[in-house]
C-alpha positions in Angstrom: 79.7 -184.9 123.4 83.4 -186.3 123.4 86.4 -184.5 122.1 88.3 -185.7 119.2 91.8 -185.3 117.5 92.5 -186.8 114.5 95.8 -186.8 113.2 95.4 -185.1 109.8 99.0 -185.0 108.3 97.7 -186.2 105.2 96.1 -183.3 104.2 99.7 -181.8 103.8 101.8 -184.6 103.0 99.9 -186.4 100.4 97.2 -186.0 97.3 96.4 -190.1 97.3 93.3 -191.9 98.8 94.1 -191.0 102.2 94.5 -187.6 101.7 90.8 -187.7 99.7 89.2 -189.8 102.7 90.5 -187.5 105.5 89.2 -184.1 103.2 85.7 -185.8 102.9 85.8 -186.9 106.4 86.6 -183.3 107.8 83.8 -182.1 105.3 81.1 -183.8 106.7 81.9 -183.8 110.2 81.5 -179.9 110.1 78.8 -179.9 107.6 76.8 -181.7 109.4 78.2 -181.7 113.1 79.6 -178.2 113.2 79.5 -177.9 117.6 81.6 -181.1 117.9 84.5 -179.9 119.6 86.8 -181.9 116.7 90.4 -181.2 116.5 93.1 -181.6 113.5 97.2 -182.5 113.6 98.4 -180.4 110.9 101.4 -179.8 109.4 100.5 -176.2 108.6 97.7 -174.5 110.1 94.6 -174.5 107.7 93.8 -170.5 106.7 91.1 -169.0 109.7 90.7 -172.0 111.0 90.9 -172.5 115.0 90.9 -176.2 115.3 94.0 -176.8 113.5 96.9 -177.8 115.7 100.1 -177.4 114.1 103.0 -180.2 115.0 105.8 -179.4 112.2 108.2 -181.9 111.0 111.7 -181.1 111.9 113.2 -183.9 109.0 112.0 -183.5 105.6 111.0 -187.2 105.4 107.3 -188.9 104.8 107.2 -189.6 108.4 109.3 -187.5 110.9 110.2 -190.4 114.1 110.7 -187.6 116.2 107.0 -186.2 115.6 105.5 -189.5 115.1 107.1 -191.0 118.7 107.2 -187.7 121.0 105.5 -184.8 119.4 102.4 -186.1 118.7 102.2 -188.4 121.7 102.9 -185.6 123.7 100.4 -183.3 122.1 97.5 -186.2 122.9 98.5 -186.6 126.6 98.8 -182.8 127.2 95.4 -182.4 125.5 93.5 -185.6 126.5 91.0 -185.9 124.5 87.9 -188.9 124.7 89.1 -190.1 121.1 92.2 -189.8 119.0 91.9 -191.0 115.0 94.5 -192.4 113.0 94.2 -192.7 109.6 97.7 -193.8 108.1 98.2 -197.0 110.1 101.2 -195.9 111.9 99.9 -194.5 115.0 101.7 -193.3 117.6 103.0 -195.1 121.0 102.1 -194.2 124.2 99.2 -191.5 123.6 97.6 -191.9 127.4 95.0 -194.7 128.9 91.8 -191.8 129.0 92.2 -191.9 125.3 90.6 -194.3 123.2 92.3 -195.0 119.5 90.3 -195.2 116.5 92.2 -196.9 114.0 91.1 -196.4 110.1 92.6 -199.3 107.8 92.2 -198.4 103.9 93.3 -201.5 103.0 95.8 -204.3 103.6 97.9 -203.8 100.2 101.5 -204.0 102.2 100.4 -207.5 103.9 98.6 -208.5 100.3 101.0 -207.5 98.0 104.1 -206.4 99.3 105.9 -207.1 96.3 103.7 -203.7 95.1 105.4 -201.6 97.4 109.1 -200.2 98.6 110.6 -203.2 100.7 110.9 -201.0 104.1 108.1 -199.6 103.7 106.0 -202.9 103.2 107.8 -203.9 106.8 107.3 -201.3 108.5 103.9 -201.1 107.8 103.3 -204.6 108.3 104.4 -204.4 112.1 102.5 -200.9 112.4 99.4 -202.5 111.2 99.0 -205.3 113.6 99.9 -203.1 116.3 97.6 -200.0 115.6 94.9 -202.8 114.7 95.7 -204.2 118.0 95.9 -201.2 120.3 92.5 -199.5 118.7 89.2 -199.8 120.8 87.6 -199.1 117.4 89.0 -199.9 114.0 87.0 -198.6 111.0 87.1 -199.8 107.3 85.9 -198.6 104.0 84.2 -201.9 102.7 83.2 -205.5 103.3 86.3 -206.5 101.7 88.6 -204.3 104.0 86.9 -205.5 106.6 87.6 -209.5 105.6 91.0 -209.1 104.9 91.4 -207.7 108.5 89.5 -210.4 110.2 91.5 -212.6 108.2 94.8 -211.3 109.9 94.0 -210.9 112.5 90.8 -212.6 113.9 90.9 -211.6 117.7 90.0 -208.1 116.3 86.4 -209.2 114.9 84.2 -207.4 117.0 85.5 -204.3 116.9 86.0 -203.6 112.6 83.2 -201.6 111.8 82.4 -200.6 107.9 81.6 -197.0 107.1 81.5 -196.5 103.4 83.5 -193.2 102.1 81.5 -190.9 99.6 82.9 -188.2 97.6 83.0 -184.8 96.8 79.8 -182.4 95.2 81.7 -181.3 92.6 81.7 -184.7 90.8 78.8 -184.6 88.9 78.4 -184.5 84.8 80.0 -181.7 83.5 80.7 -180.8 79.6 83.6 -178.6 79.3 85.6 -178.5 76.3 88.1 -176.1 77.1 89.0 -178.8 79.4 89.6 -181.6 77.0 91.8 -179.0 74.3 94.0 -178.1 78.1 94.8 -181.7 78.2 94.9 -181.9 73.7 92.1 -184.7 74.0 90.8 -183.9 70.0 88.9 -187.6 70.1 86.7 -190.5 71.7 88.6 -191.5 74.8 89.0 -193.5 77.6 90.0 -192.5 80.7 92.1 -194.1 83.4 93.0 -192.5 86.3 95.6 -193.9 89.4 99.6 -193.7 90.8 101.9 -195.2 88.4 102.7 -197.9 90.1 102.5 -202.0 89.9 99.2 -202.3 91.9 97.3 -200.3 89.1 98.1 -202.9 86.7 98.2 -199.9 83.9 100.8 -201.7 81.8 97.7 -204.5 80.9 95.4 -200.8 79.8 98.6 -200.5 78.0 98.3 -203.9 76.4 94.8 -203.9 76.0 94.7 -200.2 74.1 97.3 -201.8 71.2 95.3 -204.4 70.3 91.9 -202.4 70.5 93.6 -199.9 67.9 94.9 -202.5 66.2 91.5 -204.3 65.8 89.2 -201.4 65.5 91.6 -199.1 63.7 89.7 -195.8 65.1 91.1 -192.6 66.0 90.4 -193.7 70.1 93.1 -191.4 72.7 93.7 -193.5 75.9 94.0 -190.7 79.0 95.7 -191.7 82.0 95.8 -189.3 84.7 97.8 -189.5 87.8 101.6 -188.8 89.2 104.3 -191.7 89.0 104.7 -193.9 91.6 107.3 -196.2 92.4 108.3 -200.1 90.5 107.1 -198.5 87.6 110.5 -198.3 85.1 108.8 -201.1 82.7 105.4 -199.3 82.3 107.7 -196.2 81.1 109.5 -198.8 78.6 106.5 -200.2 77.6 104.5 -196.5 76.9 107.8 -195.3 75.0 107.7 -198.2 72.9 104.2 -198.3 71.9 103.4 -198.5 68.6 100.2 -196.0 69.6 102.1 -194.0 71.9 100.9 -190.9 70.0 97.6 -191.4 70.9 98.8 -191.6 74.6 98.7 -188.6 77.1 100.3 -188.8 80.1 98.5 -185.9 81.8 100.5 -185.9 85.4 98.3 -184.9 88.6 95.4 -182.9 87.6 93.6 -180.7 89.7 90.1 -181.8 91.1 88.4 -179.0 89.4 89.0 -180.2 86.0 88.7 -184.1 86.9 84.7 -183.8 86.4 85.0 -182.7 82.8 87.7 -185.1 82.0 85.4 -188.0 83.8 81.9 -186.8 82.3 83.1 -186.8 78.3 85.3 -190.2 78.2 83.6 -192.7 76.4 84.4 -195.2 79.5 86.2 -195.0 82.4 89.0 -197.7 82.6 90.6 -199.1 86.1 92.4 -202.2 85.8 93.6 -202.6 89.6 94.4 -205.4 91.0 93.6 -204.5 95.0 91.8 -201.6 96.1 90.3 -201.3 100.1 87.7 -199.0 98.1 88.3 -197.1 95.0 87.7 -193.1 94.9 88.0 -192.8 91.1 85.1 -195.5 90.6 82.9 -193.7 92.8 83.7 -190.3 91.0 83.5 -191.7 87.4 80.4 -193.3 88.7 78.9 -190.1 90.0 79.6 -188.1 86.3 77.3 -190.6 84.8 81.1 -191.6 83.0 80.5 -195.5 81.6 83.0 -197.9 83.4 85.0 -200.8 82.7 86.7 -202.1 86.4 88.0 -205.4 88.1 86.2 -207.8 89.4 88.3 -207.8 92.5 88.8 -206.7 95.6 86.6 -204.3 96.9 85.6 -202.8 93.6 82.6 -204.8 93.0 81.5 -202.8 96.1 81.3 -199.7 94.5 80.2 -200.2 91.1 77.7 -202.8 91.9 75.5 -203.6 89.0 76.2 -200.0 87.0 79.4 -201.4 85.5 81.2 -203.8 83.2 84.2 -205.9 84.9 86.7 -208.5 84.1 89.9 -210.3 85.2 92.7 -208.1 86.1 95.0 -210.5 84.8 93.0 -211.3 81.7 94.3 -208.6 79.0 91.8 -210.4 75.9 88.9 -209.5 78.7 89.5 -205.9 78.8 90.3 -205.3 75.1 86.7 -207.3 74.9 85.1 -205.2 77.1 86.7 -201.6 75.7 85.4 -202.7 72.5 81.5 -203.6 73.6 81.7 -200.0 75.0 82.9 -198.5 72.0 80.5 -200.5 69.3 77.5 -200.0 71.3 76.0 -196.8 72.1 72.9 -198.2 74.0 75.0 -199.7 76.6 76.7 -196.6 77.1 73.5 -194.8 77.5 72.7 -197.8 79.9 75.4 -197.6 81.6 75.6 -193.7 82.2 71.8 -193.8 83.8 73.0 -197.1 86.3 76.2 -194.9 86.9 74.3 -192.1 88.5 72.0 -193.9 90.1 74.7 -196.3 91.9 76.6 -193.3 93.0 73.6 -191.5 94.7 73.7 -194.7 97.3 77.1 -193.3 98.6 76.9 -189.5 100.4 78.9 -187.4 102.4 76.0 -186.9 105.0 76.3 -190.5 105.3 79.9 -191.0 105.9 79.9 -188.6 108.3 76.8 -189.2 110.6 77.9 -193.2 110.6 81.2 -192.2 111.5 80.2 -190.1 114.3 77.4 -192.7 115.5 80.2 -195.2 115.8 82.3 -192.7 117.8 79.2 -192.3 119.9 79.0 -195.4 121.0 
């Protein structure tokens, strides 16, 4: 049985996809393989819990250098353990030879699209990529089209990108709450959208799309976008302030995972207009709800929603507005829909993720 350390700073730093992955990841593994001596980098120490290790930042900054090129490094030589994980491609230098890396790559949005990001932040994760990619004697992704895109950069690293598909948690499942929907003031048919405000969403096209749907269909519709602001996003603010339907627009900031079921299982479709995604946690969760959804046709997405949902071009606004109103006019493909959504998101568990990710650290 080998000994692991992952580095789990995300579940302190960040409430985004990584943060989700690395939750569900430590879920499973002691769900399901409670006596694997399995070890997590933490910026605080997790309440009762003994396998915790606690490296503190000493700059208040995303990434600490200091932590990231001596602390940490030093923790994983003093320690030595078989395998060290790495889950936000900037791993550490110099962690020892007895240790084998285990890179996981979410995506390849900063190579992509870098124009979606921060412009050090797209180079310095550029350079970290390759070498973490590089440097791994295991690199795991999160879908066939992760996996692509990888090869694709970098095609010396073939043989050793392996796919595990993420799951997500129990608690998204269909739930009718109404006390929920009056906390956010949702009084009508909605639909739902839920991401970071920022470019790579693409929710200035919802925007776009949600005019001309209430212009068109002239019914008392909310649109519901849930989610913190990001960064490059000063025109979708413009474009929400100046909205002629701007009333019938809530903004609901980050909620917390307890109400997201409710919010999922009522809309009348779930809306994500992204143009890039390595996998695509709300999908999966508005897919387990039973919540109708309307999603690219890019990326990995098609993945995910397989044949339970309806898609279209991210860059085609008259497609999505199309596509909103077939879900609103017709109540038997939202019953349709609904029954595929459940079924779809039953093929994607947690006891999966986890006993696929251990078998690979097995061998």
């Amino acid at each position: 049985m080998k000994s692991i350390l992952i580095n789990a700073e995300p579940l302190d730093k960040q409430y985004a996809g990584i943060h989700y992955y690395l939750k569900l990841l430590r879920l499973g593994f002691e769900k399901y393989f409670p006596d694997y001596p399995i070890y997590y980098i933490r910026e605080k120490k997790k309440s009762g819990s003994s396998s915790d290790l606690v490296v503190p930042s000493l700059v208040k900054l995303q990434r600490d250098p200091f932590k990231h090129f001596i602390a940490i490094p030093g923790l994983v030589r003093k320690l030595k353990p078989d395998i060290y994980i790495e889950l936000t491609h900037f791993g550490p230098f110099c962690i020892g030879k007895r240790t084998k890396r285990v890179s996981v790559i979410h995506d390849l949005t900063p190579i992509k699209f870098p124009e979606f990001h921060p412009f050090l932040s797209a180079i310095l994760q550029k350079f970290f990529i390759r070498h973490t990619v590089r440097n791994a004697k295991l690199v795991v992704v999160n879908s066939k089209n992760t996996r692509n895109d990888v090869i694709k950069y970098l095609p010396e690293v073939e043989s050793k990108v392996k796919i595990v598909y993420p799951a997500v948690e129990d608690i998204f499942k269909p739930v009718i709450n109404k006390d929920i929907l009056k906390k956010f003031d949702i009084t009508s048919k909605y639909f739902l959208s839920l991401s970071t405000i920022e470019p790579r969403k693409n929710i200035e096209t919802l925007l776009k799309a949600f005019k001309f749907f209430k212009e068109k269909t002239k019914n008392d519709n909310q649109l519901v976008l849930v989610g913190k602001a990001g960064w490059k996003n000063k025109s979708f603010f413009e474009l929400l302030n100046n909205h002629p339907y701007k009333n019938d627009i809530i903004l609901t900031g980050y909620v917390e995972r307890s109400d997201l079921p409710a919010l999922y299982s009522s809309a009348e479709a779930f809306v994500f207009p992204s143009f890039y995604e390595g996998f695509g946690f709300p999908v999966l969760e508005a897919l387990a709800c039973g919540t109708p959804c309307i999603i690219s046709n890019t990326s990995s997405l098609p993945e995910v929603g397989g044949d339970a949902t309806l898609y279209f071009d991210p860059n085609s606004l008259n497609e999505l507005m199309e596509k909103m109103e077939l879900i609103n006019n017709n109540e038997e493909l939202r019953i349709s829909l609904r029954k595929k959504a459940i079924k779809q998101a039953s093929r994607f568990s947690l006891e999966k993720f986890a006993k696929e990710f251990i078998g690979l650290l097995d061998e």
